[in-house]
ZARO-996571 format. One record per residue (C-alpha): residue in one letter; x, y, z. Coordinates in steps of 0.001 Angstrom, whole numbers, padded with zeros to 6 digits, always signed. Example, Ala and Ser with C-alpha at 12.3 -4.5 7.8 and 13.67 -1.06 7.14 Angstrom:
# ZARO-996571
A+012300-004500+007800 S+013670-001060+007140 
This chain:
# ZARO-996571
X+021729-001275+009320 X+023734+001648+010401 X+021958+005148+012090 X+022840+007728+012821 X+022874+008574+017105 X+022760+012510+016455 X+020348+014480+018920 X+018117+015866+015814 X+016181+014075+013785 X+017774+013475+010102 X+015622+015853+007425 X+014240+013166+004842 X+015402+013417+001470 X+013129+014329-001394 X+011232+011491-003194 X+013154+010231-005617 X+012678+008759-008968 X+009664+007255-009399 X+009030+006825-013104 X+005544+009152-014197 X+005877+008363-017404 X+003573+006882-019723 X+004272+003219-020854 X+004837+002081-024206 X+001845+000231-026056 X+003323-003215-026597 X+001523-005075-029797 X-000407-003725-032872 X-000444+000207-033118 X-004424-000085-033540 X-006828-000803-031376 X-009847-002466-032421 X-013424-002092-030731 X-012950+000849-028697 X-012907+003307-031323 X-016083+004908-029913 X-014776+004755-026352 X-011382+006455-026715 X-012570+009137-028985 X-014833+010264-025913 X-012152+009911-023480 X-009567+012228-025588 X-012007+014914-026204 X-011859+015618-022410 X-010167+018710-022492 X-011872+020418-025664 X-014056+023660-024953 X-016903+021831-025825 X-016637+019259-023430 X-015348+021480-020202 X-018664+020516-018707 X-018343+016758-018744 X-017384+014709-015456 X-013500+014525-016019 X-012864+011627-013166 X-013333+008387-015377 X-013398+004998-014787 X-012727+002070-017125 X-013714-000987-015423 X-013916-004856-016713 X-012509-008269-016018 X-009012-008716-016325 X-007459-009511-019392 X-010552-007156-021013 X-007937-004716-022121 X-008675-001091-020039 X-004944-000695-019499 X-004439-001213-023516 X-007177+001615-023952 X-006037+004038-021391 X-002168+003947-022630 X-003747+004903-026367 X-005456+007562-025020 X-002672+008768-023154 X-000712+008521-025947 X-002879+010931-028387 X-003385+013047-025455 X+000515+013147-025108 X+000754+014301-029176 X-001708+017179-028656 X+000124+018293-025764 X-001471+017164-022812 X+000932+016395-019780 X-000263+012863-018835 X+001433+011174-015667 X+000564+007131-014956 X+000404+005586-011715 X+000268+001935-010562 X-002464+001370-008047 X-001270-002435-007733 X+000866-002238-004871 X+000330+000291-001990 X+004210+001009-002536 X+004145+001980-005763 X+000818+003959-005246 X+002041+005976-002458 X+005858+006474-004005 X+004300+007764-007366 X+002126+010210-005699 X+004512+011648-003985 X+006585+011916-006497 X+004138+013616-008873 X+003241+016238-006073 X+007340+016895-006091 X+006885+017348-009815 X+004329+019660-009306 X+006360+022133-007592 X+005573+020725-003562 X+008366+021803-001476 X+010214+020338+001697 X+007380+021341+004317 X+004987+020215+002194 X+006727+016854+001435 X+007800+016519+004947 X+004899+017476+007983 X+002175+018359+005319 X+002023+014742+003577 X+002031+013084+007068 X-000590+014745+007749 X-002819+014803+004848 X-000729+013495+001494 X-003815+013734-000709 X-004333+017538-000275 X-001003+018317-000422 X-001562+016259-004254 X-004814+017717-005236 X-003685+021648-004269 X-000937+021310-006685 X-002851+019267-008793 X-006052+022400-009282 X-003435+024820-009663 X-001539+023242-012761 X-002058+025694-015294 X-001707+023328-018264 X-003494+020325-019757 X-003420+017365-017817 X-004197+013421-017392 X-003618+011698-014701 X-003869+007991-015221 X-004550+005295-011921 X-003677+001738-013355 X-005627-001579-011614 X-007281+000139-008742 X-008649-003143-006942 X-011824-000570-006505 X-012196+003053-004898 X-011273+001945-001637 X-006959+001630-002052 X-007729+005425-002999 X-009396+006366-000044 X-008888+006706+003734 X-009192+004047+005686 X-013198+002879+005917 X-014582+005846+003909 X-016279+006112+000679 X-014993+007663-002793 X-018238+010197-001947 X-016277+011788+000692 X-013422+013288-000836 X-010265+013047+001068 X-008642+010523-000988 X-006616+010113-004204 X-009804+010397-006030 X-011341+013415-006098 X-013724+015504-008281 X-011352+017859-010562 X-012460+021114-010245 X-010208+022523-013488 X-011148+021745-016890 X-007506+021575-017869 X-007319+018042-016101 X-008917+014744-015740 X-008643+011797-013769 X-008340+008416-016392 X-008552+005387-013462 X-008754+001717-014587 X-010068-000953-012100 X-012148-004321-012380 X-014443-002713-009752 X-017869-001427-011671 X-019722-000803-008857 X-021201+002654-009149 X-022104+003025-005728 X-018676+002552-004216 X-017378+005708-006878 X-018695+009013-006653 X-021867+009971-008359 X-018944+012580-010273 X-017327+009640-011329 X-018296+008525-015253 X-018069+004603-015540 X-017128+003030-019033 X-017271-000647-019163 X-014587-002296-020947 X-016025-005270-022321 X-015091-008374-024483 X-013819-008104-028198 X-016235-010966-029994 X-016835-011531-033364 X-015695-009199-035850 X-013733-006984-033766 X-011583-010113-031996 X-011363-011258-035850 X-009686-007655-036654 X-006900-007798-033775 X-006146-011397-034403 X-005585-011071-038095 X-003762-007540-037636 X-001211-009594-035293 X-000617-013303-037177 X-001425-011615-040734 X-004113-012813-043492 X-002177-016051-043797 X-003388-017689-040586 X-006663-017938-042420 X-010256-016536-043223 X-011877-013408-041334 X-014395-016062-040252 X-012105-018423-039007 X-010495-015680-036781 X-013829-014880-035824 X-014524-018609-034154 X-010903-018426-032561 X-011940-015202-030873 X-015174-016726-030135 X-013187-019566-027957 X-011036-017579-026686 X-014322-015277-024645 X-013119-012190-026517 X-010943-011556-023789 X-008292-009105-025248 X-005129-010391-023376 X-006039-013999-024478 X-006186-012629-028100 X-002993-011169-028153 X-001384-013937-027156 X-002941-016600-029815 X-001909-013331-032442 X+001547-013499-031284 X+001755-017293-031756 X+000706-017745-034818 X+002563-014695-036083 X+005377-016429-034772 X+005039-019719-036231 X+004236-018103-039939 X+007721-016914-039916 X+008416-020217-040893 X+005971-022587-041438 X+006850-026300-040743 X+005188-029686-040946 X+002756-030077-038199 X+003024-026960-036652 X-000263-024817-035454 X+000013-021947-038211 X-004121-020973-038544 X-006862-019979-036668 X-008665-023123-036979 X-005528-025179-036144 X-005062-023040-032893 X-008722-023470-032174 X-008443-027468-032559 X-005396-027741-030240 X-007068-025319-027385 X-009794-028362-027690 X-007690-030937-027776 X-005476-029678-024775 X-008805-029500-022808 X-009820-027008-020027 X-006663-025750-017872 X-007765-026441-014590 X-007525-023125-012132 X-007855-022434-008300 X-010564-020552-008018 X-009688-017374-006097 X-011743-016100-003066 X-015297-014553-004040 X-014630-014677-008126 X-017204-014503-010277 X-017653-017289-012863 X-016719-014736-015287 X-013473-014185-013495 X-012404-018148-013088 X-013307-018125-016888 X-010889-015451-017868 X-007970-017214-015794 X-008847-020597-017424 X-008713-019143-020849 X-005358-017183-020218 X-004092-020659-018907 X-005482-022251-021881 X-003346-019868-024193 X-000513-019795-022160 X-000134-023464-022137 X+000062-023521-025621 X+002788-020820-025884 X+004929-022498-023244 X+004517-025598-025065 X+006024-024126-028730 X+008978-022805-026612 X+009612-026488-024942 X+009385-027767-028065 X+012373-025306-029472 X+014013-026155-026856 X+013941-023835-024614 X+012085-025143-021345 X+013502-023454-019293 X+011498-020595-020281 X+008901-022043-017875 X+010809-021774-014613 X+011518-018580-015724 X+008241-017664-016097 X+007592-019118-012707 X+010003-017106-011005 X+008461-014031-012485 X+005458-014207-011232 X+006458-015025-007677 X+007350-011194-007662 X+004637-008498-007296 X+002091-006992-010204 X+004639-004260-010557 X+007641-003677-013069 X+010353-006086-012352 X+013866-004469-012893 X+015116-007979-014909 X+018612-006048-015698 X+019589-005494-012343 X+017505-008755-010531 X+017830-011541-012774 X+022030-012249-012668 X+022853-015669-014689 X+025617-016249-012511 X+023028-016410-009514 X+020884-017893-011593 X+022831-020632-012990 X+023403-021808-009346 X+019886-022867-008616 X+018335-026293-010019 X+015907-024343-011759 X+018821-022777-014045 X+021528-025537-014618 X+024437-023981-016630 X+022231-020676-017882 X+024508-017620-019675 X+023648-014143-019959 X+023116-015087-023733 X+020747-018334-022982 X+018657-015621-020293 X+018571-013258-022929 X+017365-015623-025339 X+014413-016909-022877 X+013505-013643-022289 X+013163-012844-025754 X+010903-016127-026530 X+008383-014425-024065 X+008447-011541-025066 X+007552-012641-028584 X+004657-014399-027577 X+003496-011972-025540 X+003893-014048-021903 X+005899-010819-020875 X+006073-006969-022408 X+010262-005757-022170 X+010774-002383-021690 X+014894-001807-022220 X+014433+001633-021808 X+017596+001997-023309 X+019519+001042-020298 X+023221+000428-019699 X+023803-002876-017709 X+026743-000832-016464 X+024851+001735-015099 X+022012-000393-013637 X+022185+000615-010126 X+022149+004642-010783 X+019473+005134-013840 X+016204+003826-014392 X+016688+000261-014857 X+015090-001880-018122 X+012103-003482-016584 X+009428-006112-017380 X+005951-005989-017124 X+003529-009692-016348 X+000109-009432-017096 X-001755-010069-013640 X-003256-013269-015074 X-000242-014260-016836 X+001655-013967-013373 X-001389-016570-011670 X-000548-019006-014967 X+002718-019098-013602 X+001895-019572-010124 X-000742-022187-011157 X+002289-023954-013221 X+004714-023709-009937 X+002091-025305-007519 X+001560-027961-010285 X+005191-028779-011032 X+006196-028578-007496 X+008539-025680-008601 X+007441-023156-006057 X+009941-023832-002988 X+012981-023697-005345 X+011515-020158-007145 X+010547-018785-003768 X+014042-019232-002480 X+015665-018251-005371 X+013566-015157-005661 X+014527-013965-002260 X+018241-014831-002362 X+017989-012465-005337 X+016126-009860-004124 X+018587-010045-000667 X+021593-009914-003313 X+020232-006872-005050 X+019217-004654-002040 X+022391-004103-000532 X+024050-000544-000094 X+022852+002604+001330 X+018824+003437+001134 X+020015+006929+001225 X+022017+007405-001547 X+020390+009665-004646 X+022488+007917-006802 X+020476+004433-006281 X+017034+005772-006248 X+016251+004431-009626 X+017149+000904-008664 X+015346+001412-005496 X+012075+002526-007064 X+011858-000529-009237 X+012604-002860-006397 X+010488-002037-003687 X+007320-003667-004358 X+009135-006926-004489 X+010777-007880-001250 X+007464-007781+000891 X+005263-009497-001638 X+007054-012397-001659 X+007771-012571+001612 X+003657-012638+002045 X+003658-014930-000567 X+006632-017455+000918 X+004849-017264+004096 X+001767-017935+003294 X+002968-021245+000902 X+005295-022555+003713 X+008791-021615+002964 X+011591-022870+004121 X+013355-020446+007087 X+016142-019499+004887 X+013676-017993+001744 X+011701-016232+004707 X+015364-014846+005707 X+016242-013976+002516 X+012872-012336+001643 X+012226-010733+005322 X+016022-008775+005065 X+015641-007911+001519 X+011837-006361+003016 X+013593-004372+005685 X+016120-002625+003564 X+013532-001487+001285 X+011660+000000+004815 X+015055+002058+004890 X+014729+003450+001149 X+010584+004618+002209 X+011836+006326+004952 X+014536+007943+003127 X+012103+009223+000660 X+009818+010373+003100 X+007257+007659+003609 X+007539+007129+007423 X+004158+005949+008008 X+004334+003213+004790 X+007733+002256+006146 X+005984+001628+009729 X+003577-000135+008519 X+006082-002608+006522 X+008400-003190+008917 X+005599-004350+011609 X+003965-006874+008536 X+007987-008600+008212 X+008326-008222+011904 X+005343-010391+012601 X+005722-012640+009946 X+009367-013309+010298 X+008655-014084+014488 X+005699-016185+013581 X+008325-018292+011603 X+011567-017689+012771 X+010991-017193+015894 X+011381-014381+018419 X+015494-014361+018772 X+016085-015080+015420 X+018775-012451+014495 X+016603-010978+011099 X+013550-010575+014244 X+015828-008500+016063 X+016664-006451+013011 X+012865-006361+012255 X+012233-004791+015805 X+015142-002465+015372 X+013667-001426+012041 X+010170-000912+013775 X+011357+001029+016399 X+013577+003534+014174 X+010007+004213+012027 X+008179+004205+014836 X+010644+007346+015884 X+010289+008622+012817 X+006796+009277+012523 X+006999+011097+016220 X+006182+008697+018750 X+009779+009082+020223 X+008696+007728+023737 X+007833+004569+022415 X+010657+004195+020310 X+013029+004479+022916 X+010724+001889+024979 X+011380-000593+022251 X+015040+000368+021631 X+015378-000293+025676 X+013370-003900+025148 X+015407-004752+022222 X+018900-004244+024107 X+018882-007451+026249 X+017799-009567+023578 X+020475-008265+021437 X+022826-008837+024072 X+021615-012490+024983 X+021404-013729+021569 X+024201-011699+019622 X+026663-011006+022850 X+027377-007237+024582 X+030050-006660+021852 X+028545-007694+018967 X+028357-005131+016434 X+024443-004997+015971 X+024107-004926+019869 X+026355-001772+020128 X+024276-000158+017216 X+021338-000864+019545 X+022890+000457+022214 X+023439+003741+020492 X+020020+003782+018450 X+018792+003902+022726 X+020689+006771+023599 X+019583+008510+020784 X+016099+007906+021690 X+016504+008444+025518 X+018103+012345+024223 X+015115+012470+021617 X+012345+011748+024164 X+014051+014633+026460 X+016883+012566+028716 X+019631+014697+027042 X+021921+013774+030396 X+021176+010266+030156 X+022317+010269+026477 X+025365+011807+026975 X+025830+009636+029057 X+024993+006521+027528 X+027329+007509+024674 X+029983+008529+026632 X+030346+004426+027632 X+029892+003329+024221 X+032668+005539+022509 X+035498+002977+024032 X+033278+000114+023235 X+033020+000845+019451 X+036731+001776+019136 X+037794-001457+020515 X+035667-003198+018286 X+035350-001665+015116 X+038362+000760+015374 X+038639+005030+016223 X+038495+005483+012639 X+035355+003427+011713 X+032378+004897+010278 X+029747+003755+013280 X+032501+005139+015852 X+032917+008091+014247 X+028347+008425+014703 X+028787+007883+017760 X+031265+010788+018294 X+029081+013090+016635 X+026555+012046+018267 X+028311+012559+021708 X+029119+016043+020389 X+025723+016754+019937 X+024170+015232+023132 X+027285+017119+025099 X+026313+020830+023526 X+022200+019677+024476 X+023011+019442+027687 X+024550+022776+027814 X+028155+022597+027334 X+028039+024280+024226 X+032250+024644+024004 X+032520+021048+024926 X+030434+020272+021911 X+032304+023015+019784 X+035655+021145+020644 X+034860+017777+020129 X+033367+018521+016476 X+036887+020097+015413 X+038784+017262+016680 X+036215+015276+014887 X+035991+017084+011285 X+039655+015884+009831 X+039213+012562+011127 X+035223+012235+009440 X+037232+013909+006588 X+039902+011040+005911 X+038078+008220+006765 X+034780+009417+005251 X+035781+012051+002467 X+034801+015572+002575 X+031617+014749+000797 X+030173+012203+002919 X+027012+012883+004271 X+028470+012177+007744 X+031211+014623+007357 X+028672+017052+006017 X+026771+016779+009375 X+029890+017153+011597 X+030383+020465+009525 X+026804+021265+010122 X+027285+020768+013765 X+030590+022314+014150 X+029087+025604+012542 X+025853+025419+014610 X+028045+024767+017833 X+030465+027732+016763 X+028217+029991+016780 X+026219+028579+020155 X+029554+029274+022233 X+029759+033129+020508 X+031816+032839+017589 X+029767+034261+014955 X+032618+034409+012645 X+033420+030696+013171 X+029877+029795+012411 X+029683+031644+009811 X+032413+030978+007271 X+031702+026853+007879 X+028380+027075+006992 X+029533+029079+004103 X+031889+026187+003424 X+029474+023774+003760 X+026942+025308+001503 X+028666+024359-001849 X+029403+021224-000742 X+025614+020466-000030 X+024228+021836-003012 X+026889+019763-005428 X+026127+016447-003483 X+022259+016656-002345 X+021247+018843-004655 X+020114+022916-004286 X+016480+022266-003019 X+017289+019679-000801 X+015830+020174+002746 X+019307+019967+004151 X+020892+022323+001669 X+017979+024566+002387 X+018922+024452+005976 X+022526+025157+005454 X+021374+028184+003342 X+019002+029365+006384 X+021662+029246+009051 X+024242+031004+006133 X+021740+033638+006243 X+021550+033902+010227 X+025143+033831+011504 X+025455+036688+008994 
């Protein structure tokens, strides 16, 4: 993991990518038994209703359906010309990366995505958010509750978190969460219970998925009886027999009744209760497990079984969208036990038996597997209690170890390359929730070292691509969680530990505390050395990561210095010409011209601009900074001129490879305007 040893801190990139957009409603177009309920919710932002609390909350078990009710009221809202955006509340990563995003969207600049959102990220949100002068929903998926939207220990009542009163009656706040407590939202909160679809209504979306020929509106009405009304579990048994009426065959489960006779005869799926659920809740898992079972079954019986350790490995991942087009590669695949001999076609096929049944919702987005790594990638949703079905299956199989490890040799395959380059944002945005996750997960089931490798590595790059958006503080946060997890296992002077603590002390930088970075940085060293050896390529990077933070936290002598010995270190390694030399050159420029030898500085960024050029490429952002410096030291030694016309030669450049509002073209374009 490469840095960069320059005396000023790098300017974070803008948020990338994250996808705002509303998902598609997978199953029948109609929705049955929330008529009433939806009709309310899209008549939020008529005159007649400007008066109404417009922060709502649709709250039930899981598997009830609120997600299904707040995408078709998105949807209509969409067609009348609403703007709606939809966040995921299920992972902290995805929370935090969409809301930052959607402030970006709303016009927030650099400043305000840079020191303001440290600071306070919800206000900088909720200012741009009032002053939208258009129609707008904002949808929260699977809040676990107000308090992931909310500061730390304070309640909904207060304010200052995600959730706030909207003050505009062009918006509204759509938030879905199993969480019905009404004293933990705020008394301007409006709570809609999303309950269970029994009787004639579960009848209705049964028969509008398997047709009239699975049988009688009464017999659909006991099937939806056993199944609790619970709308997930209704899909699915739709889906099956839909399936199976394609073409009918001797002994197959083709009617309500016949479905309802095999759930008995299959008996109860036995569950692990989770901590503190209801009776309500272990219900709705059993009955999801109940329904699932039976799909699984029709697929081993066409022969494709393997769609269960597929299944499996799904739901080791987090309740987020999985990027299948980029993640799940048959040759990697076809490696593990799991997968013996699988194809791109045979994958394709499994994942298309799911998806008909309804164990999984496919989103190809139209995609190009080409183009995977630079545009937003097909992805695939699990229900959350599809995804513990899974896990419940792995546990009982004795499947987990192998679909932990593969899982995290995938995920450590996938997030290679540079966290900072635009043009892998998309890929990033879909794979961050993952790493972490299972690495809580592996840990937590007792993994073998190598899947808590895998996982741990895979964790820290994503760290990189949260910092490069901006998200310091998240990125902190992460990188002390693998840090502590991978010691507890690995062990202290395990080499992915000492990339963990290199990780955690470069975020810890980053969110200001340069003092204490440099402190670990100096800590770090002599493990590096001991473990890795004084020449080792990570131990050099450490070494220059130190000098950076000995300049940062005001040493600027000491730096210089430090680099100084390092330069013939590096180029006897890894060559005068490599990229990690050629950082610490610049950064030796820079440290030099700190300390007051401003024509030192000026000289050794001219000798080091052709050589950043050839080895690099005019375009790199490394060569862009050595411009950026030579300009900036130019003009610090009196030649205005100088200064000038490189920053006017840089300018272009920036604005054709970051982008015209990115903080560092924006920079360029500021000292443009001052050398002048």
């Amino acid at each position: 993991m490469r840095r960069k040893s320059d005396p000023a801190p790098v300017t974070p990139p803008v948020a990338g990518v994250t996808s705002l957009a509303v998902p598609a409603v997978i199953g029948a177009e109609r929705v049955r038994g929330r008529g009433s309920l939806i009709a309310e919710l899209t008549r939020l932002h008529r005159w007649g209703f400007r008066r109404t609390p417009r922060v709502r909350v649709l709250h039930g078990l899981a598997g009830a359906g609120k997600t299904t009710v707040a995408l078709h009221v998105a949807h209509r809202l969409g067609r009348r010309g609403v703007t709606v955006w939809f966040v995921s509340a299920a992972e902290d990563t995805a929370l935090q990366t969409g809301m930052r995003q959607l402030a970006r969207l709303l016009g927030a600049g650099a400043h305000e995505l840079d020191r303001d959102w440290a600071d306070n990220a919800p206000d900088v949100l909720w200012r741009r958010l009032n002053a939208h002068p258009g129609p707008w929903l904002l949808i929260i998926d699977n809040a676990d509750g107000p308090h992931p939207l909310t500061p730390a220990g304070e309640p909904a009542a207060r304010q200052r978190g995600w959730i706030r009163p909207v003050t505009t009656r062009h918006g509204a706040l759509l938030i879905t969460s199993r969480d019905g407590d009404r004293g933990g939202w705020g008394d301007w909160c409006r709570l809609h219970p999303v309950g269970m679809l029994r009787g004639a209504d579960g009848a209705r979306v049964l028969r509008d998925l398997a047709g009239h020929r699975a049988g009688t509106a009464t017999e659909a009405a006991a099937l939806a009886d056993r199944l609790g009304g619970f709308a997930l579990a209704l899909t699915l048994a739709g889906h099956y027999l839909a399936d199976t009426n394609q073409l009918p065959l001797p002994g197959a489960i083709t009617s309500f009744a016949a479905y309802r006779g095999a759930l008995d005869a299959q008996g109860a799926a036995t569950v692990d209760p989770g901590p503190g659920q209801t009776p309500a809740e272990v219900r709705a898992r059993t009955v999801i497990a109940e329904t699932a079972e039976l799909s699984l079954g029709l697929l081993d019986q066409r022969g494709l079984a393997p769609a269960r350790a597929l299944l499996g490995l799904l739901a080791v991942l987090a309740d987020a969208p999985i990027p299948y087009q980029v993640l799940l590669d048959p040759a990697a695949l076809a490696v593990s036990p799991l997968f013996p001999g699988i194809d791109a076609a045979k994958l394709r096929g499994l994942l298309h038996a799911l998806a008909a049944l309804g164990l999984l919702d496919l989103d190809t987005g139209g995609a190009n597997p080409d183009l995977a790594d630079t545009q937003p990638s097909a992805t695939l949703r699990l229900h959350p209690l599809i995804r513990e079905a899974g896990l419940h299956q792995l546990r009982a199989s004795g499947r987990r170890p192998a679909s932990l490890a593969l899982a995290a040799g995938l995920l450590h395959r996938v997030t290679t390359g540079n966290a900072d380059d635009p043009a892998r944002r998309p890929c990033w945005e879909h794979l961050a929730p993952h790493p972490v996750h299972l690495l809580t997960t592996a840990a937590a089931s007792g993994a073998e070292p190598g899947t808590i490798g895998d996982a741990a590595v895979a964790a820290l790059r994503v760290t990189e691509w949260l910092a490069a958006t901006g998200l310091h503080g998240v990125a902190l946060t992460q990188a002390v969680s693998i840090r502590d997890i991978a010691t507890s296992i690995l062990g202290a002077e395990d080499p992915t530990v000492l990339e963990a603590a290199e990780e955690v002390a470069h975020h810890t930088g980053r969110v200001g505390d340069v003092v204490a970075a440099r402190d670990q940085f100096a800590a770090l060293l002599p493990l590096r050395e001991r473990v890795l050896g004084p020449e080792h390529p990570d131990t050099l990077t450490t070494r220059a990561d130190l000098a950076a933070y000995t300049g940062r936290a005001g040493d600027v002598v000491a730096a210089r210095d430090q680099l100084a010995a390092l330069l013939p270190l590096r180029e006897r390694v890894l060559g005068p010409e490599h990229a990690d030399t050629l950082i610490v050159r610049a950064g030796l420029a820079g440290w030099t011209g700190q300390t007051g030898d401003v024509l030192a500085a000026r000289d050794q960024c001219a000798k080091l601009l052709p050589i950043s050029e050839w080895a690099l490429g005019p375009d790199h952002p490394d060569t862009m900074a050595v411009r950026a410096d030579l300009a900036h030291w130019s003009g610090e030694a009196g030649d205005v001129v100088a200064a000038r016309d490189q920053y006017a030669a840089l300018l272009p450049i920036s604005g054709r490879v970051l982008g015209p509002d990115h903080p560092n073209t924006l920079i360029v374009r500021a000292n443009l305007a001052g050398w002048t």
